[in-house]
DSSP file (Angstrom, degrees, kcal/mol; ACC not computed):
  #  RESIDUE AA STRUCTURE BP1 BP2  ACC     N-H-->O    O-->H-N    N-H-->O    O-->H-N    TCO  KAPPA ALPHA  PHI   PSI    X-CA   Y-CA   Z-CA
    1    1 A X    >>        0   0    0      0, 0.0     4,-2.3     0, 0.0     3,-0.6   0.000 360.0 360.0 360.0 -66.6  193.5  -24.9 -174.5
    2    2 A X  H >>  +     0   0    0      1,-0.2     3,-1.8     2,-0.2     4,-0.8   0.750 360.0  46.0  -8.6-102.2  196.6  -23.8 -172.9
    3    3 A X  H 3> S+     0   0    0      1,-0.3     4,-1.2     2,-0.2     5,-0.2   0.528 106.2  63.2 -46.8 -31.7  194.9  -23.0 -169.4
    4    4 A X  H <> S+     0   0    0     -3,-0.6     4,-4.0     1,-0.1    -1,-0.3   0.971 106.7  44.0 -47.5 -57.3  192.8  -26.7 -169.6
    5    5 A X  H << S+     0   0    0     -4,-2.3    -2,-0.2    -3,-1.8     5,-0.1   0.912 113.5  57.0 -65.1 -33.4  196.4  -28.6 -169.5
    6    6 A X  H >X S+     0   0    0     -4,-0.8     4,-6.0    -5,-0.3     3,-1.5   0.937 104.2  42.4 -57.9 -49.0  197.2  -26.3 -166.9
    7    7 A X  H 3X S+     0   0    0     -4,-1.2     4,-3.2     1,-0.3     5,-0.5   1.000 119.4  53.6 -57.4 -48.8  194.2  -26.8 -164.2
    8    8 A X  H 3< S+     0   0    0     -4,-4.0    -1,-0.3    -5,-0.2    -2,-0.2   0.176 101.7  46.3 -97.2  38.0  194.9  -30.1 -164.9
    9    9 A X  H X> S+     0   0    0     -3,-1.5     3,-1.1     2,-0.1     4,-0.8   0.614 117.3  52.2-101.9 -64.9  198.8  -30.4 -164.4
   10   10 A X  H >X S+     0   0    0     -4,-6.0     3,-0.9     1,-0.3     4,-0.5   0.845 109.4  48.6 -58.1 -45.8  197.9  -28.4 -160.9
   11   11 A X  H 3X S+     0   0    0     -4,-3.2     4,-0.6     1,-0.3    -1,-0.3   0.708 116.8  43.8 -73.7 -13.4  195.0  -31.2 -160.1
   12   12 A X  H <4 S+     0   0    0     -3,-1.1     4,-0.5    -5,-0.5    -1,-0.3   0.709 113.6  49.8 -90.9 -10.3  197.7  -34.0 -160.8
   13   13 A X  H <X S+     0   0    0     -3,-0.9     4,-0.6    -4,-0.8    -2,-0.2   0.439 111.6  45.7-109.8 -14.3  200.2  -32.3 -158.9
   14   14 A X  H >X S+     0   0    0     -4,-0.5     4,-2.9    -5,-0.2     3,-1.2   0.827 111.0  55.5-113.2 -51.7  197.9  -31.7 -155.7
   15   15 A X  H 3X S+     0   0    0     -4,-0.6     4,-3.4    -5,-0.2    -2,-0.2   0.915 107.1  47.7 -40.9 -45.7  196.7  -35.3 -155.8
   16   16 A X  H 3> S+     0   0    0     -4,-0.5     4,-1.6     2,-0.3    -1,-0.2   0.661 108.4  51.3 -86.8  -7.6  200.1  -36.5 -155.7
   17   17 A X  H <X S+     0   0    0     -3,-1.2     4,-1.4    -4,-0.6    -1,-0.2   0.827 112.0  55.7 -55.0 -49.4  201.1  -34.2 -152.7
   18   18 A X  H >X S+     0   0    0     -4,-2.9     3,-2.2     1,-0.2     4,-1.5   0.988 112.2  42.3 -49.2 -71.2  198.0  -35.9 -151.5
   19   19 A X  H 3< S+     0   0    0     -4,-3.4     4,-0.3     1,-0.3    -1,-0.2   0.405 108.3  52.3 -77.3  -3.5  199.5  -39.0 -152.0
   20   20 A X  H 3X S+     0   0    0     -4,-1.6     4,-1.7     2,-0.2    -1,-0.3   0.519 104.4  53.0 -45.6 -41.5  202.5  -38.6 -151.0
   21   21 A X  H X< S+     0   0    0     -3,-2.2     3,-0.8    -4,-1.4     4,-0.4   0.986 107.0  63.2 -77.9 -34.0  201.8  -37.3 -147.5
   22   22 A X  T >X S+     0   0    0     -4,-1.5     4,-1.7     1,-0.3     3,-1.4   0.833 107.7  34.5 -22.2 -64.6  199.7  -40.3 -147.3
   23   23 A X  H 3> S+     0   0    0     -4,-0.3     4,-1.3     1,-0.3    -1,-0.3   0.668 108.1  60.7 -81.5 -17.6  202.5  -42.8 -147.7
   24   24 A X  H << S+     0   0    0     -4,-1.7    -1,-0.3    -3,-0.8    -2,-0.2   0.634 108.3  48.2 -83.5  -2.6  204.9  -40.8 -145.8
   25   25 A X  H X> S+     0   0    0     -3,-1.4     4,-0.6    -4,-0.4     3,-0.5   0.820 115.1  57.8 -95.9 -40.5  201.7  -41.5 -142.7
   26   26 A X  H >X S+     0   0    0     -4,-1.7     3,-1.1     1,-0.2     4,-0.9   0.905 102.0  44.6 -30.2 -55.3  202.4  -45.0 -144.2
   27   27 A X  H 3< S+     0   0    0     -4,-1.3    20,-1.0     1,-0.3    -1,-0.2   0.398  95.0  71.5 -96.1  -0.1  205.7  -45.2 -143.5
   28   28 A X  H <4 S+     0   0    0     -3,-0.5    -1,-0.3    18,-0.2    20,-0.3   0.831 108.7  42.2 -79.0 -48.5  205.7  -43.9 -139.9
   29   29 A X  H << S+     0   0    0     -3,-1.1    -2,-0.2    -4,-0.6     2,-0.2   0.334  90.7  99.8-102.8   3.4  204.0  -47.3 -139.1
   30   30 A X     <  -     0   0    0     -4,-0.9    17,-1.0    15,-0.0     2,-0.5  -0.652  57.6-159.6 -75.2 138.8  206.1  -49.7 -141.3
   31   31 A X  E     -A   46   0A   0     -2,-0.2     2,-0.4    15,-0.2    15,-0.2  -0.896  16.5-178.8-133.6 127.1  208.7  -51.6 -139.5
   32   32 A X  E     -A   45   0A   0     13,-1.1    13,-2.3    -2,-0.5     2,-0.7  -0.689  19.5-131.0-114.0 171.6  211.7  -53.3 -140.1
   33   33 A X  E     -A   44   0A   0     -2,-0.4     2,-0.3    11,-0.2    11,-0.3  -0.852  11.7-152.1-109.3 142.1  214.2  -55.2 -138.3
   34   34 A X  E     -A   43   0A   0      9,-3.3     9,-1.9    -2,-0.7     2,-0.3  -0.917  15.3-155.6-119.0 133.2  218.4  -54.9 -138.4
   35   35 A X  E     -A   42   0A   0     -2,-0.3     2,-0.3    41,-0.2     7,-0.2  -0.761  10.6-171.5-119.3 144.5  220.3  -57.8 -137.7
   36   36 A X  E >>> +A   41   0A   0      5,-2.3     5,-1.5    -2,-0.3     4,-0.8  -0.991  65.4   3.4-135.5 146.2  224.1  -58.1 -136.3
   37   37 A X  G >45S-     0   0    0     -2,-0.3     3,-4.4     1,-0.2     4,-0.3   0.857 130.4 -48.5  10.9  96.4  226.3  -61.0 -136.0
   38   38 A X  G 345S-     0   0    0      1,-0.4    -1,-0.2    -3,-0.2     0, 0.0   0.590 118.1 -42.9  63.9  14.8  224.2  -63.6 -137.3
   39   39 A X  G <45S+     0   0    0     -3,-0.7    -1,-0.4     2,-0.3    -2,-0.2   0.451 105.3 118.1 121.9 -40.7  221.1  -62.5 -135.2
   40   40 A X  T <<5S+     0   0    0     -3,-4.4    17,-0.9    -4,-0.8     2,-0.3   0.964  78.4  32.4 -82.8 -71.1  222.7  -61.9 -132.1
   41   41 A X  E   <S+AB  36  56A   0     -5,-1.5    -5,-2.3    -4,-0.3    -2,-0.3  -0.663  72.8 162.9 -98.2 143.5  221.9  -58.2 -132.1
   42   42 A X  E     -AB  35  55A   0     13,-3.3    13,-5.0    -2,-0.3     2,-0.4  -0.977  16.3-167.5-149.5 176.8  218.6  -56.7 -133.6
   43   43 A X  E     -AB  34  54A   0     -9,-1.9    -9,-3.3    -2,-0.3     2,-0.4  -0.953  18.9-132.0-168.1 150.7  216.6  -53.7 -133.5
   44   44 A X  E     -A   33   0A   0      9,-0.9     8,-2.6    -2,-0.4     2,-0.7  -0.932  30.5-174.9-109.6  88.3  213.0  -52.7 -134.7
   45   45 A X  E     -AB  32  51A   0    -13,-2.3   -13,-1.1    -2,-0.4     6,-0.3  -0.821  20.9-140.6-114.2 114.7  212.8  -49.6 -136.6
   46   46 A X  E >   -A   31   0A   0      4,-1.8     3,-0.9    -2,-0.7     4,-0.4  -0.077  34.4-114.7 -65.9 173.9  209.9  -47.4 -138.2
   47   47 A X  T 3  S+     0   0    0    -20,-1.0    -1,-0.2   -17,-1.0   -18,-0.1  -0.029 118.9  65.1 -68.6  21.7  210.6  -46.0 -141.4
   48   48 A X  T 3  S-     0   0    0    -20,-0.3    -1,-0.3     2,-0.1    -2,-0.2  -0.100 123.5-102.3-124.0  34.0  210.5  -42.4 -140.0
   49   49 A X  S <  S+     0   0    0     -3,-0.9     2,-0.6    -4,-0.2    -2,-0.2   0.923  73.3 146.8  48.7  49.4  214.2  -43.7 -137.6
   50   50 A X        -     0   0    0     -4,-0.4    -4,-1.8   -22,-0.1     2,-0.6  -0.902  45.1-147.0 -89.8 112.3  212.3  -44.2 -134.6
   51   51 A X  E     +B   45   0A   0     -2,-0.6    -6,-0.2    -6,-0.3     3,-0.1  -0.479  21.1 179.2 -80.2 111.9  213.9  -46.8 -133.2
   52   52 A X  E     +     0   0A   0     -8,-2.6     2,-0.3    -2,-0.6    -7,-0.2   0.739  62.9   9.1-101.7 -18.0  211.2  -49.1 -131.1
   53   53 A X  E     -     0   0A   0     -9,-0.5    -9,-0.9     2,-0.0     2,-0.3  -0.960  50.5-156.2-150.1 172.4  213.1  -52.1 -129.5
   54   54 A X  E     -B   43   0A   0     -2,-0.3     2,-0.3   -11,-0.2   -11,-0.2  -0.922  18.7-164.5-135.1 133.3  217.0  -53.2 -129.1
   55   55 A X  E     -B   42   0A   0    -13,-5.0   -13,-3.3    -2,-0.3     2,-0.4  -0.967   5.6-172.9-124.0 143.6  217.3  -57.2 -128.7
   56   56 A X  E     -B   41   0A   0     -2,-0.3     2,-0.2   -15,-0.2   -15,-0.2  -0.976  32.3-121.6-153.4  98.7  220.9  -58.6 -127.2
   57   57 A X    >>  -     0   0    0    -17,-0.9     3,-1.8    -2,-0.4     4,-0.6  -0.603  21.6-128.6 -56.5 119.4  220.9  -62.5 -127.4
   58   58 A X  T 34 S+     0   0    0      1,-0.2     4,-0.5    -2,-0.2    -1,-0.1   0.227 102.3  54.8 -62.6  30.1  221.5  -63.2 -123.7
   59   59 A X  T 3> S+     0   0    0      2,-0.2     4,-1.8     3,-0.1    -1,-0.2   0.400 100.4  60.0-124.5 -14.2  224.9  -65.8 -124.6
   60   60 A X  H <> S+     0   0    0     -3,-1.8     4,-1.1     2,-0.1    -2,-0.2   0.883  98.6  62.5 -76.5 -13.2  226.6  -63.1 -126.6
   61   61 A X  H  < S+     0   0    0     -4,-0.6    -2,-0.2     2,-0.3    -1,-0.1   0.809 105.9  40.8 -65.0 -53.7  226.4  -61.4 -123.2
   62   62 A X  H  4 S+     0   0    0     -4,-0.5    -1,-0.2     1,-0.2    -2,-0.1   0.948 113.6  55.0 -70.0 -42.7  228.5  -64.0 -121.5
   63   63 A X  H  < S+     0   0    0     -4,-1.8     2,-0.3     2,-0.1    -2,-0.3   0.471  90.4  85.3 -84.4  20.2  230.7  -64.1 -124.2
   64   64 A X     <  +     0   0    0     -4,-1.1     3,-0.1     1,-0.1     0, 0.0  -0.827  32.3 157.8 -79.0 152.2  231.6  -60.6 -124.5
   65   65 A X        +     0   0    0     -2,-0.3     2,-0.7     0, 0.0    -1,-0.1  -0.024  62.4  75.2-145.7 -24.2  234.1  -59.3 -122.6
   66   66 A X    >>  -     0   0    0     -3,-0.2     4,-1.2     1,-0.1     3,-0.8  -0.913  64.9-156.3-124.4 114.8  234.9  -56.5 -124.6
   67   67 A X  H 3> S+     0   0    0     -2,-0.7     4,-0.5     1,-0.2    -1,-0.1   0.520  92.8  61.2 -52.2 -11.9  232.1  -53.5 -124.4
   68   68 A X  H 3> S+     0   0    0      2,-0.2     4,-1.1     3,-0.1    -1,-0.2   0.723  97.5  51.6 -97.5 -30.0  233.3  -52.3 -127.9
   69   69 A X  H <> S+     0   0    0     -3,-0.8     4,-1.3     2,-0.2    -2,-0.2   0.673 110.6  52.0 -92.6 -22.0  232.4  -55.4 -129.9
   70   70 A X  H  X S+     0   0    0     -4,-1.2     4,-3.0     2,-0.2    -2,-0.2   0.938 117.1  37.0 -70.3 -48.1  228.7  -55.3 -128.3
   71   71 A X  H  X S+     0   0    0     -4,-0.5     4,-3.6     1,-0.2     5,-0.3   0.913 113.1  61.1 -79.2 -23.3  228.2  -51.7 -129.3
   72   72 A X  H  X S+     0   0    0     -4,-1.1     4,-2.6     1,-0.2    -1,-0.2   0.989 112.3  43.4 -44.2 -47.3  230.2  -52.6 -132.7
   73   73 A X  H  X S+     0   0    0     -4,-1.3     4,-1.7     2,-0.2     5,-0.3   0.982 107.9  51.7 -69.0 -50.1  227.5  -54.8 -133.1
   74   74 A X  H >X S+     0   0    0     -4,-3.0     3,-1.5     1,-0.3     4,-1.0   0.918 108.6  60.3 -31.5 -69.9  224.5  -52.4 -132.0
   75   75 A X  H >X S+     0   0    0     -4,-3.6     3,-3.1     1,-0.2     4,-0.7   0.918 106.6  43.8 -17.3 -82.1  226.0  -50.2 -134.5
   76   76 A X  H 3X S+     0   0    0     -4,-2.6     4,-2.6     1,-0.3    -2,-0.2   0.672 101.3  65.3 -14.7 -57.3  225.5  -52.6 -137.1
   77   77 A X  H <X S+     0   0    0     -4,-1.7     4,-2.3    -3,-1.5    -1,-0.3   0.674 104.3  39.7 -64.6 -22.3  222.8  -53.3 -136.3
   78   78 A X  H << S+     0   0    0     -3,-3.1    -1,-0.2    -4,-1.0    -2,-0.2   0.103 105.1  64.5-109.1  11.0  221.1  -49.9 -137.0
   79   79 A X  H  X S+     0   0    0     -4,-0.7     4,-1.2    -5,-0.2    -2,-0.2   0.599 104.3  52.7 -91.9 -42.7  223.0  -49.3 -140.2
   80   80 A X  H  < S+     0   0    0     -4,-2.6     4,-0.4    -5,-0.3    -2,-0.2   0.990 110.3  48.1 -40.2 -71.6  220.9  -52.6 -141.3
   81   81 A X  T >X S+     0   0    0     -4,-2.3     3,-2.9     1,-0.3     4,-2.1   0.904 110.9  45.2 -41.6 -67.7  217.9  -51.0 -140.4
   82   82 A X  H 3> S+     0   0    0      1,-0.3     4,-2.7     2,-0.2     5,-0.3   0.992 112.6  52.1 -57.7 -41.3  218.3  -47.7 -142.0
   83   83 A X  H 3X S+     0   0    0     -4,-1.2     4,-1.4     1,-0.2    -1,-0.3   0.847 111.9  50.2 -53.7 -22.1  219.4  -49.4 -145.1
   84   84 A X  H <4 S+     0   0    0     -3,-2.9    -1,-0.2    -4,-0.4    -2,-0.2   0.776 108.7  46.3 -60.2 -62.0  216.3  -51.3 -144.7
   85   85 A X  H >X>S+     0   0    0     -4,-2.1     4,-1.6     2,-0.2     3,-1.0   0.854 112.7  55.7 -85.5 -41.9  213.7  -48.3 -144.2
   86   86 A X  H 3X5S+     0   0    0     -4,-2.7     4,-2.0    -5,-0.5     5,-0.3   0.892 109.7  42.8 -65.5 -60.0  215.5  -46.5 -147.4
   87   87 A X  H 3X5S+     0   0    0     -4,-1.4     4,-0.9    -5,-0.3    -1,-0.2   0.713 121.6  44.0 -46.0  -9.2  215.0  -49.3 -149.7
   88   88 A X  H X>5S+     0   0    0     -3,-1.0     4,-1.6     2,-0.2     3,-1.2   0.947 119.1  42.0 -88.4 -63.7  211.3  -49.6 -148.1
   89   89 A X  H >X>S+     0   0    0     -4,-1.6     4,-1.5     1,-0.3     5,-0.9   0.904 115.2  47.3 -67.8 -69.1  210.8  -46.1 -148.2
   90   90 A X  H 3<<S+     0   0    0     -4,-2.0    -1,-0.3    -5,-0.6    -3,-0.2   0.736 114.4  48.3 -37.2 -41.0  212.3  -45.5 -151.6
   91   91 A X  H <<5S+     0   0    0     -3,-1.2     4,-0.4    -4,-0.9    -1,-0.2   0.843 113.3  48.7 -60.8 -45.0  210.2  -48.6 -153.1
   92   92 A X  H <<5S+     0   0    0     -4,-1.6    -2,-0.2    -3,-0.9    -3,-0.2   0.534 116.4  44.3 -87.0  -3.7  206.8  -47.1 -151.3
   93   93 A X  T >X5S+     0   0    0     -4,-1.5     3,-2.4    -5,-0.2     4,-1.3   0.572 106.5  56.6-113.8 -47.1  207.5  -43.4 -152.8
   94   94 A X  T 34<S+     0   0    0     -5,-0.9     5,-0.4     1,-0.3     4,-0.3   0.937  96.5  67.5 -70.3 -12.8  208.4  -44.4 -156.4
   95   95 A X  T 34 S+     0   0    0     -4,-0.4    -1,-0.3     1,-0.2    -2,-0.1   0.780 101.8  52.0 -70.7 -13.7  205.0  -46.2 -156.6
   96   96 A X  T <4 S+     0   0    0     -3,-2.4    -1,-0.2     1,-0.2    -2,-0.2   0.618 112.7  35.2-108.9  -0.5  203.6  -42.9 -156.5
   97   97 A X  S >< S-     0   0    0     -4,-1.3     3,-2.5     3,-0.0    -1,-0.2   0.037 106.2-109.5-129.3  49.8  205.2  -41.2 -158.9
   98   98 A X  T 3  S-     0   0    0      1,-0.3    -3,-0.1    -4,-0.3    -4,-0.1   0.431  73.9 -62.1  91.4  -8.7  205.7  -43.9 -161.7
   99   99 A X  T 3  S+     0   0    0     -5,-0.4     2,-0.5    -6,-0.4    -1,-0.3   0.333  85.3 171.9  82.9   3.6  209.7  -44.2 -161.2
  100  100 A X    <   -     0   0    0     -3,-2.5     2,-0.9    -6,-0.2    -1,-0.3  -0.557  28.4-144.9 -59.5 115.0  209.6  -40.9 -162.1
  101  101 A X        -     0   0    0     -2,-0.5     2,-1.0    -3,-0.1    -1,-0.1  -0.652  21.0-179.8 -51.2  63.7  213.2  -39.6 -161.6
  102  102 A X    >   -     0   0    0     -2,-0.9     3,-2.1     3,-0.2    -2,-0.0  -0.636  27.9-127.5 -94.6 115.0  213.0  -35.7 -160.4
  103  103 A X  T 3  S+     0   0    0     -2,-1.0     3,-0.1     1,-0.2    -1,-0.0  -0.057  86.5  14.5 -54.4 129.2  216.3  -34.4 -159.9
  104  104 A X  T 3  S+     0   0    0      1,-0.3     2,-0.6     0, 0.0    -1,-0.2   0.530 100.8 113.4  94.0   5.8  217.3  -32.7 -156.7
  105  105 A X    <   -     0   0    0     -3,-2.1     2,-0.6     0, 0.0    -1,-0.3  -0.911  48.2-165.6-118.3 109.4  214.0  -34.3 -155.1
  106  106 A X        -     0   0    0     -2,-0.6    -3,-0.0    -3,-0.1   -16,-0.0  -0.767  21.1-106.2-127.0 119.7  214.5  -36.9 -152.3
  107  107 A X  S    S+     0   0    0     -2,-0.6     2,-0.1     2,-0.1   -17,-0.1  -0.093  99.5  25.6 -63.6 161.4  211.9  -39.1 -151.0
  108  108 A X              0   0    0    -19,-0.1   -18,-0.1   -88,-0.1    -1,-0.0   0.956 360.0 360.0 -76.5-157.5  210.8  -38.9 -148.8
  109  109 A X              0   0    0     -2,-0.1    -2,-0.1    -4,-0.0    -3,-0.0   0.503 360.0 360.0 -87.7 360.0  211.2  -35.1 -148.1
């Protein structure tokens, strides 16, 4: 009886490896965008960080002056994003294991 529950804890546990690497193949090709002042700056980013575009509205361009308040913004802008791709990520990973909670395990890996 014992050795039943077993095989089949090991086949629920290698399916969900399965289906995990799956979503993490997912999540390579999801993208979101991060915004700074109002828009002005954005950037396109997969969920694995790759960062695929930077956009700079040309009229903050004239009104800058100061090279630190552009890259303030840039910043910004890519602190949205990743805050973006963990809630995505974090949403697309807990679907696979119920909400299940394992401590000391962070999606993805």
């Amino acid at each position: 009886m014992m050795k039943g529950g077993l095989g089949n804890l090991m086949k629920q546990a290698q399916a969900m490896q399965e289906n995990m690497q799956q979503a993490q193949e997912e999540l390579a090709n999801i993208e979101v965008t991060g915004e700074a002042g109002g828009g002005m700056v954005s950037l396109v980013m997969t969920c694995r960080h790759d960062v695929k575009s930077v956009k700079i509205d040309p009229e903050l361009l004239g009104d800058v002056d100061d090279k630190e308040i552009l890259e303030d913004l840039v910043a910004a802008a890519m602190n949205d994003a990743v805050r973006k791709v963990e809630k995505t990520s974090q949403e697309k990973m807990s679907g696979l294991t119920g909400g299940l909670n394992i401590p000391g395990m962070k999606m993805p890996f």
